[in-house]
MARZA-73082 format. One line per field, with one value per atom (N, C-alpha, C): x, y, z; residue number from 1; atom name; residue in three letters. Coordinates in Angstrom, 3 decimals, padded with zeros to 6 digits. Layout:
BEGIN
c1	(X/...)
c2	(Y/...)
c3	(Z/...)
num	(NUM/...)
atomo	(CA/...)
residuo	(ALA/...)
This chain:
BEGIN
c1	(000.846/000.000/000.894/000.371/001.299/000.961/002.428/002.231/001.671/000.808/-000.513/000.151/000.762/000.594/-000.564/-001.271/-002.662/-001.796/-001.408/-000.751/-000.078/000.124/000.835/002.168/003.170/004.043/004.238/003.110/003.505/003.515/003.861/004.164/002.846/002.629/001.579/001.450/000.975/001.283/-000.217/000.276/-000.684/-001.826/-002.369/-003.344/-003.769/-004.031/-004.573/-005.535/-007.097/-008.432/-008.346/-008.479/-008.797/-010.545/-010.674/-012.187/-012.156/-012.561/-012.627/-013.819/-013.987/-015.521/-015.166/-015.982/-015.487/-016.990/-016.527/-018.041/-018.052/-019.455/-019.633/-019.075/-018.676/-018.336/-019.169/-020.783/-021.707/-022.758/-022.581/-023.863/-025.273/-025.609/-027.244/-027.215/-025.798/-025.560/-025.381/-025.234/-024.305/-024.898/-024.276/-024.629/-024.168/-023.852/-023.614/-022.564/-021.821/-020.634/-020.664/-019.619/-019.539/-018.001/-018.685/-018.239/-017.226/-016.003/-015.172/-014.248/-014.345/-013.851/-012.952/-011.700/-010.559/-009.985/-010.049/-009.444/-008.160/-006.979/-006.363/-006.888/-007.187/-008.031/-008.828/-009.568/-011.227/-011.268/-012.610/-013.054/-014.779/-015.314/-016.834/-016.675/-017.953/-018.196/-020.112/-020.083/-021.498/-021.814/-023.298/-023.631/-024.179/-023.902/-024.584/-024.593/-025.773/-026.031/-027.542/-027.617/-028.636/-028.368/-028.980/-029.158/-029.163/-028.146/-028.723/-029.708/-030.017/-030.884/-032.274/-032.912/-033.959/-033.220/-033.726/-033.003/-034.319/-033.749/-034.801/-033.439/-033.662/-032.874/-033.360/-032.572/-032.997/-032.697/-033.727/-033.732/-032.926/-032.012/-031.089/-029.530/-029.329/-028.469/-027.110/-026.633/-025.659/-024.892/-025.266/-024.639/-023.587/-023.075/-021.842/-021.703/-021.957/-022.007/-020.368/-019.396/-018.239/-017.351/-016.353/-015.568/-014.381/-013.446/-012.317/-011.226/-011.463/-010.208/-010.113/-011.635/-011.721/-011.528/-011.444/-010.671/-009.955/-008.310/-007.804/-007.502/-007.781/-007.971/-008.876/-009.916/-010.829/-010.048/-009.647/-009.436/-008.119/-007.306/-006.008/-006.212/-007.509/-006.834/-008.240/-009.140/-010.602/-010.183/-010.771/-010.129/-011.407/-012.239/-013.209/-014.388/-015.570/-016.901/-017.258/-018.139/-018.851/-019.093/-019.259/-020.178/-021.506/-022.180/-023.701/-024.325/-024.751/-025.575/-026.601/-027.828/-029.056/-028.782/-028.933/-028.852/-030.208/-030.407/-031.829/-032.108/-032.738/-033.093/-034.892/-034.504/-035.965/-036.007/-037.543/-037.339/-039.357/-039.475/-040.347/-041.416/-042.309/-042.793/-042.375/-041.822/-041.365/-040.128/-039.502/-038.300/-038.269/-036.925/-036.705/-034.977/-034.974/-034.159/-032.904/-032.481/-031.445/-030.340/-029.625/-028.901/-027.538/-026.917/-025.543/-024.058/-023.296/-022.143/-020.806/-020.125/-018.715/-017.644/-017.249/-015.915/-015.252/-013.758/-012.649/-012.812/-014.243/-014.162/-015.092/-015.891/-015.909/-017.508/-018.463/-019.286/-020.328/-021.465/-022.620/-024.131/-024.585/-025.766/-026.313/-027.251/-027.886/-029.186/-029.874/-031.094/-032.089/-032.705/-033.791/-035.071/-035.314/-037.017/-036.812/-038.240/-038.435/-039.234/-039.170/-040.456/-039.544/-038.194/-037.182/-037.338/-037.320/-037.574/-037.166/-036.520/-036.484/-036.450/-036.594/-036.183/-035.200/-035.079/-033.782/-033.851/-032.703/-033.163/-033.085/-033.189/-033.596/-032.410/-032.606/-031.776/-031.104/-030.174/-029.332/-028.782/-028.889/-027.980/-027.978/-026.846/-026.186/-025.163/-024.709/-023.613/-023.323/-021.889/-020.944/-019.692/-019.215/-018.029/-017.057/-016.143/-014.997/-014.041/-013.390/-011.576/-011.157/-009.985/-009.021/-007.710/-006.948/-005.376/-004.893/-003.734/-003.000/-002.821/-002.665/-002.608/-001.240)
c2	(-001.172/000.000/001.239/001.983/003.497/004.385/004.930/006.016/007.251/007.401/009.297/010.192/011.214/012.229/013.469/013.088/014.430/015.384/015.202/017.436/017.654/017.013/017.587/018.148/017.042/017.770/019.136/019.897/020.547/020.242/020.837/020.369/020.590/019.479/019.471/020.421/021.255/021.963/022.020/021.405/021.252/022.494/022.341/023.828/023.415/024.661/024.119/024.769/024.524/025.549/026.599/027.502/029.222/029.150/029.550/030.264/031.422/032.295/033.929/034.327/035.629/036.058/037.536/038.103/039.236/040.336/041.002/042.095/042.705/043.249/044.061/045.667/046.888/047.983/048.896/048.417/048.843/049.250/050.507/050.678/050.045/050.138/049.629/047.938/047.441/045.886/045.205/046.455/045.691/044.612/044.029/042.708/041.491/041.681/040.954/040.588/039.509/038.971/038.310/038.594/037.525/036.075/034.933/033.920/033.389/033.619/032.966/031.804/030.538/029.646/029.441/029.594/029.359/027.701/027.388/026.106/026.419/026.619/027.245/028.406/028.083/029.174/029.138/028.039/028.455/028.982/030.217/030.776/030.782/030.304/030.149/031.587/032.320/033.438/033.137/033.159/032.978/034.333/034.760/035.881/035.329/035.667/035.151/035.967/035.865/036.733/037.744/038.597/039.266/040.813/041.859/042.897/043.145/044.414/045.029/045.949/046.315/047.437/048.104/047.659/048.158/049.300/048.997/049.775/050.028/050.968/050.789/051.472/050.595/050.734/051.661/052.819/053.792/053.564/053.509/053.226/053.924/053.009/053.477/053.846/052.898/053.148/052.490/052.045/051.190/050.417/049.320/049.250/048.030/048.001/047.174/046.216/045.150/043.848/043.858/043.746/043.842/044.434/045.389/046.022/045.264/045.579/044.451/044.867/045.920/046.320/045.394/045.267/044.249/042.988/042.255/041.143/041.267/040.827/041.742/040.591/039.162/038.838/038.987/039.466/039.907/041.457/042.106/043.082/042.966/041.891/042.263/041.054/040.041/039.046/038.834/039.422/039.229/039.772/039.151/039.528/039.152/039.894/039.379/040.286/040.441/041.121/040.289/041.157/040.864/039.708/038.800/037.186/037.715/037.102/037.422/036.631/036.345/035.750/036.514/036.231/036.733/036.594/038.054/038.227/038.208/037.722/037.719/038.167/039.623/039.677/039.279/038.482/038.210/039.251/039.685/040.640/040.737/039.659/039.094/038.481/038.362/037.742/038.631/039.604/040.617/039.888/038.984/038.748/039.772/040.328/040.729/040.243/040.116/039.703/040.243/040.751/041.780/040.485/041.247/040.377/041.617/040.217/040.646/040.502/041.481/041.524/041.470/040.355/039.986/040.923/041.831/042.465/043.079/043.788/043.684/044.921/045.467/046.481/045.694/044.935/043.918/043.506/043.249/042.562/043.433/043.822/044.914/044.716/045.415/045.407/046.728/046.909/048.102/047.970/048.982/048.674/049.219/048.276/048.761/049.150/049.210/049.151/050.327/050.859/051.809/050.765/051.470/050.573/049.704/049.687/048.369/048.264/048.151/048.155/046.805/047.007/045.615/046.235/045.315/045.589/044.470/044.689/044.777/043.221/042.021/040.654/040.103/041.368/040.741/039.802/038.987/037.838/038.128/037.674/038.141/037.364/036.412/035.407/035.764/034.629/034.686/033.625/033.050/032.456/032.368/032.123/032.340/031.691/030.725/030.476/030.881/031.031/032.083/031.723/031.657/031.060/032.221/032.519/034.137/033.295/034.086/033.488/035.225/035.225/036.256/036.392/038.146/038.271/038.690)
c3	(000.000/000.000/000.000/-001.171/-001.107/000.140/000.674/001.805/001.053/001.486/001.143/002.068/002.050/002.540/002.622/003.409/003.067/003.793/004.154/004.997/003.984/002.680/001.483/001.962/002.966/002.831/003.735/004.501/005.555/006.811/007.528/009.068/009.664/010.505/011.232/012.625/012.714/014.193/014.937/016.024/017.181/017.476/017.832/018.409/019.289/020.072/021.758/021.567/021.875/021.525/022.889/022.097/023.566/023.239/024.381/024.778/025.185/024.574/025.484/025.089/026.576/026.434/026.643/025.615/025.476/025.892/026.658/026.859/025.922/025.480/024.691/025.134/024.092/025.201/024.713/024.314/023.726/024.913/025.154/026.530/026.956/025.614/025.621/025.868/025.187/025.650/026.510/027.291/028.778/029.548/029.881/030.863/029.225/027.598/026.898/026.516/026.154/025.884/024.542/024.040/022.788/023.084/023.255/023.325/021.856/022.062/020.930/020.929/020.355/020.308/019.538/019.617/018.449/018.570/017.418/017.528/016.000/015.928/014.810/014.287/012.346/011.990/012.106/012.623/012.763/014.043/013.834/015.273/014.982/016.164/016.270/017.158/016.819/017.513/018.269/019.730/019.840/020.866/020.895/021.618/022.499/023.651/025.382/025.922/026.835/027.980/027.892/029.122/029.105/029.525/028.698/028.962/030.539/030.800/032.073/032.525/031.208/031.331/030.345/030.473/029.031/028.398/027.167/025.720/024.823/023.594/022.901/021.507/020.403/019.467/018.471/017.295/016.731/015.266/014.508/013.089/012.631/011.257/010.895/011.488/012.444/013.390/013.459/013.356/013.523/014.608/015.569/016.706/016.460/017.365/017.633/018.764/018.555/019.464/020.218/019.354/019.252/018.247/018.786/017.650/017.123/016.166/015.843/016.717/017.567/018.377/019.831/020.169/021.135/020.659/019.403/019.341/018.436/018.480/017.377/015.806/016.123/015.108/014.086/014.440/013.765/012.772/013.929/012.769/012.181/012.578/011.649/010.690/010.782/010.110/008.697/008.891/008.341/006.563/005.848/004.313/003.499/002.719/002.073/001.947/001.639/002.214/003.412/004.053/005.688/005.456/006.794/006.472/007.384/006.783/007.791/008.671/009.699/009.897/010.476/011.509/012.286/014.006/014.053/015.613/016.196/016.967/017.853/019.105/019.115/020.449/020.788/022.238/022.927/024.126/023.826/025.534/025.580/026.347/026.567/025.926/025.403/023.836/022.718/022.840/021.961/021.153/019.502/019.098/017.957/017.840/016.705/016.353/015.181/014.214/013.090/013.271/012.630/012.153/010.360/009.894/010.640/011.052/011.946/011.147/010.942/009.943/010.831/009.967/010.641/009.864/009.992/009.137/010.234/009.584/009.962/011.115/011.054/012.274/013.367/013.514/014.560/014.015/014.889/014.723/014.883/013.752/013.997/013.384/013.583/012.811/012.742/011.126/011.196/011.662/012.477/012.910/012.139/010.766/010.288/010.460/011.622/011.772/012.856/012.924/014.401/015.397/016.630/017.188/018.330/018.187/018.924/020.405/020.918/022.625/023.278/024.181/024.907/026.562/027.394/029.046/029.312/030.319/031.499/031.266/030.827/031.032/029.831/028.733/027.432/027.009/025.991/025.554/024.260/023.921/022.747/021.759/021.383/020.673/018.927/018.512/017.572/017.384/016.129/016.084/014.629/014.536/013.049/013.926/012.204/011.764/011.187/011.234/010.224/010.309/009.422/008.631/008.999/010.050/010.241/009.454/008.769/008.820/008.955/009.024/009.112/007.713/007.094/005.490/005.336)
num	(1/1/1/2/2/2/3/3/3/4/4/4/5/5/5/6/6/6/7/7/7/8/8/8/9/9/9/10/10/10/11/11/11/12/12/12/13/13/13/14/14/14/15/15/15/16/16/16/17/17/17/18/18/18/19/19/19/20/20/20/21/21/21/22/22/22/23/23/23/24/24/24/25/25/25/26/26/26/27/27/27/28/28/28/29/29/29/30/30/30/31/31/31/32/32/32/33/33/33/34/34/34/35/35/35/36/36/36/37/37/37/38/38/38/39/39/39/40/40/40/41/41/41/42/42/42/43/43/43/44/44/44/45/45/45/46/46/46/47/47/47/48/48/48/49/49/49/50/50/50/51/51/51/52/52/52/53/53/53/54/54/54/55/55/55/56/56/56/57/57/57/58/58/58/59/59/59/60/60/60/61/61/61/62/62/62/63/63/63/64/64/64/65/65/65/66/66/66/67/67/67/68/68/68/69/69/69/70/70/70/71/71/71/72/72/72/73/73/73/74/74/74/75/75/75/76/76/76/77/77/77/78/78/78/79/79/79/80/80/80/81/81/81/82/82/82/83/83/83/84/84/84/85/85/85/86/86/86/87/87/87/88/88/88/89/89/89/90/90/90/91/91/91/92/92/92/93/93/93/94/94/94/95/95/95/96/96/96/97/97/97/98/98/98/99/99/99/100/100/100/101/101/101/102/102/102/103/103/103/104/104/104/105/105/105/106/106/106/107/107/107/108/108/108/109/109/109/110/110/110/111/111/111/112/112/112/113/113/113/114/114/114/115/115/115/116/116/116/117/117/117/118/118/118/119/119/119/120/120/120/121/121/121/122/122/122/123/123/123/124/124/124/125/125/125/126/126/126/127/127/127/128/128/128/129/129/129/130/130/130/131/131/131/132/132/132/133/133/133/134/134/134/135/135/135)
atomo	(N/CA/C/N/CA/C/N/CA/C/N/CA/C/N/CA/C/N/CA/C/N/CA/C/N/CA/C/N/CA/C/N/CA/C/N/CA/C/N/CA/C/N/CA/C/N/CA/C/N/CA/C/N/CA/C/N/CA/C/N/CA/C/N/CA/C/N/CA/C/N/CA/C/N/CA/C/N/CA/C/N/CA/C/N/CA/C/N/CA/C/N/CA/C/N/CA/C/N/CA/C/N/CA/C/N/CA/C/N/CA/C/N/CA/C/N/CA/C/N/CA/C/N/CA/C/N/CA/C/N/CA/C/N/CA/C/N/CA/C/N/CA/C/N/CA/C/N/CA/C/N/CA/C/N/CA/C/N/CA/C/N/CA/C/N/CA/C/N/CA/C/N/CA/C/N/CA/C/N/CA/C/N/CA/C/N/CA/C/N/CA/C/N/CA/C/N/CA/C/N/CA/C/N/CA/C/N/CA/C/N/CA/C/N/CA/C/N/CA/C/N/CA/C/N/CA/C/N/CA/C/N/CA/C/N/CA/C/N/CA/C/N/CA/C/N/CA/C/N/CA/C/N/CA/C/N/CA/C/N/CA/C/N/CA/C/N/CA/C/N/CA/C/N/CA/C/N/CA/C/N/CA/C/N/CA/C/N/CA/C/N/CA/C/N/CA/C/N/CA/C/N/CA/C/N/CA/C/N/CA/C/N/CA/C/N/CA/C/N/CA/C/N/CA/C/N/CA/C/N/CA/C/N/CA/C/N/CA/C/N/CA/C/N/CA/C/N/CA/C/N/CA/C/N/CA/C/N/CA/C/N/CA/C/N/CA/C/N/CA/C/N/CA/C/N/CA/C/N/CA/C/N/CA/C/N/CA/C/N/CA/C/N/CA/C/N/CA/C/N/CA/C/N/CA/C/N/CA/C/N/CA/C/N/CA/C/N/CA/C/N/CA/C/N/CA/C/N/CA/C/N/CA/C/N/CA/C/N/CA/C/N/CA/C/N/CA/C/N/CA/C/N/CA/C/N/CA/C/N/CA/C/N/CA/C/N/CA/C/N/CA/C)
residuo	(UNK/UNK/UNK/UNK/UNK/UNK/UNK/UNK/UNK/UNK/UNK/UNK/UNK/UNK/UNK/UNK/UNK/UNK/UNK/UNK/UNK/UNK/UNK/UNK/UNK/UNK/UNK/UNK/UNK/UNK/UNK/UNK/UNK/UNK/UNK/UNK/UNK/UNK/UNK/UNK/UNK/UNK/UNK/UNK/UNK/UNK/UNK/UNK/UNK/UNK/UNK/UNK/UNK/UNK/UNK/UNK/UNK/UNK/UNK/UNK/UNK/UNK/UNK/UNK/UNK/UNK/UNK/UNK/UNK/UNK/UNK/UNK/UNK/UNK/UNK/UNK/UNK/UNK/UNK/UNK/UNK/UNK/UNK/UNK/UNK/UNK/UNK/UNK/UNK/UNK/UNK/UNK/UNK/UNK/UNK/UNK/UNK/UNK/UNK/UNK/UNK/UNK/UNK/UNK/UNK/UNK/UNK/UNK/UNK/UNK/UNK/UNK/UNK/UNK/UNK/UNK/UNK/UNK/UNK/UNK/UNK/UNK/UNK/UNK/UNK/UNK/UNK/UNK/UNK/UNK/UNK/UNK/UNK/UNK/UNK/UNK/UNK/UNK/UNK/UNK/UNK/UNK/UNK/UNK/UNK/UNK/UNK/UNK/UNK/UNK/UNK/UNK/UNK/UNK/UNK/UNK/UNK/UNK/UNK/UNK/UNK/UNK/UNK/UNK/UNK/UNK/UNK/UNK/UNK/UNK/UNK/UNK/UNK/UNK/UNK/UNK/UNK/UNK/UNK/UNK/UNK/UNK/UNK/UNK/UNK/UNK/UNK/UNK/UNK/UNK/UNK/UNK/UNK/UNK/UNK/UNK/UNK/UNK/UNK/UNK/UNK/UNK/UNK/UNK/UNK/UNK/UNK/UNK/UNK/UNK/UNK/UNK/UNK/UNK/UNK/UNK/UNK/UNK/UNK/UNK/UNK/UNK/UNK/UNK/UNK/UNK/UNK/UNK/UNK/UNK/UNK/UNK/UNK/UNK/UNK/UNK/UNK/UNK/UNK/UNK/UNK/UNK/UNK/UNK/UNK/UNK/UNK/UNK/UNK/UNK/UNK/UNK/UNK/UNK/UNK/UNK/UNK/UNK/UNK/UNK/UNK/UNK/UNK/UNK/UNK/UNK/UNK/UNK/UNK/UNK/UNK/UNK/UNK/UNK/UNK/UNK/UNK/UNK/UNK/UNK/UNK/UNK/UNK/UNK/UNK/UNK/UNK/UNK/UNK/UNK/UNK/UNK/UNK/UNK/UNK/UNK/UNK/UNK/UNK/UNK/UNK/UNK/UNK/UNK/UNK/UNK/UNK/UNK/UNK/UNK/UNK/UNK/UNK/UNK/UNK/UNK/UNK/UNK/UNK/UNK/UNK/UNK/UNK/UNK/UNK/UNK/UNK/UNK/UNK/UNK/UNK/UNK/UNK/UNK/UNK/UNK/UNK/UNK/UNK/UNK/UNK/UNK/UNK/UNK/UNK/UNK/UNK/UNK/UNK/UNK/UNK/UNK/UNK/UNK/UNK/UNK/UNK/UNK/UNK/UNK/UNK/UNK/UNK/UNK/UNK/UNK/UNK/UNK/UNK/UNK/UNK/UNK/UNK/UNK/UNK/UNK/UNK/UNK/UNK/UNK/UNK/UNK/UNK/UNK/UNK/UNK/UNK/UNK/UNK/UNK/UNK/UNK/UNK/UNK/UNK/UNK/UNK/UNK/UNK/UNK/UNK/UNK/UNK/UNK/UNK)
């Protein structure tokens, strides 16, 4: 039987997976964290936690879950257009839904609608995959 090399020949290097939780340094977010899992280049990004304080969000706005300065692979290593996925806030039978953008200035969304409101408790989630390498 022929020896296969699948690493084609490069060196295999170990990775140890990090977990970090990063607060948001977004006022209206507070009490929220974004959960990041690095295992090499892949990093899972998830949103946890609960509001400290009722909010109410302003059409046309732009907020920031996380910036790329608070994680800095994000901003030194992100190469491409935004990846998207859907952020969800619950704040009591009340959900709304915003598409949430991953680029090299951190993690945001625009707030299209009027009307946004949540209280104190409200819930936040989200999750995305992403390839970082250094460019």
């Amino acid at each position: 039987m022929p020896n296969i090399d699948f690493n084609f020949g490069l060196p295999i290097t170990p990775y140890t997976p990090v977990i970090s939780n990063i607060p948001t340094q977004t006022a209206i977010f507070n009490g929220i964290t974004t959960g990041v899992f690095n295992l090499g280049l892949q990093y899972n990004f998830w949103g946890q936690g609960s509001t400290a304080g009722a909010g109410s969000l302003a059409n046309g706005t732009v907020y920031y879950v996380m910036t790329g300065s608070d994680f800095a692979p994000l901003s030194n290593w992100f190469v491409g257009d935004p990846a998207q996925a859907w952020m969800n806030i619950q704040s009591g039978t009340n959900r709304y839904s915003f598409p949430l953008n991953f680029d090299r200035t951190g993690i945001w969304f625009l707030c299209d609608t009027g009307g946004v409101s949540f209280t104190a408790g409200a819930t936040i989630g989200f999750t995305q995959m992403l390839f970082l390498a250094p460019s």
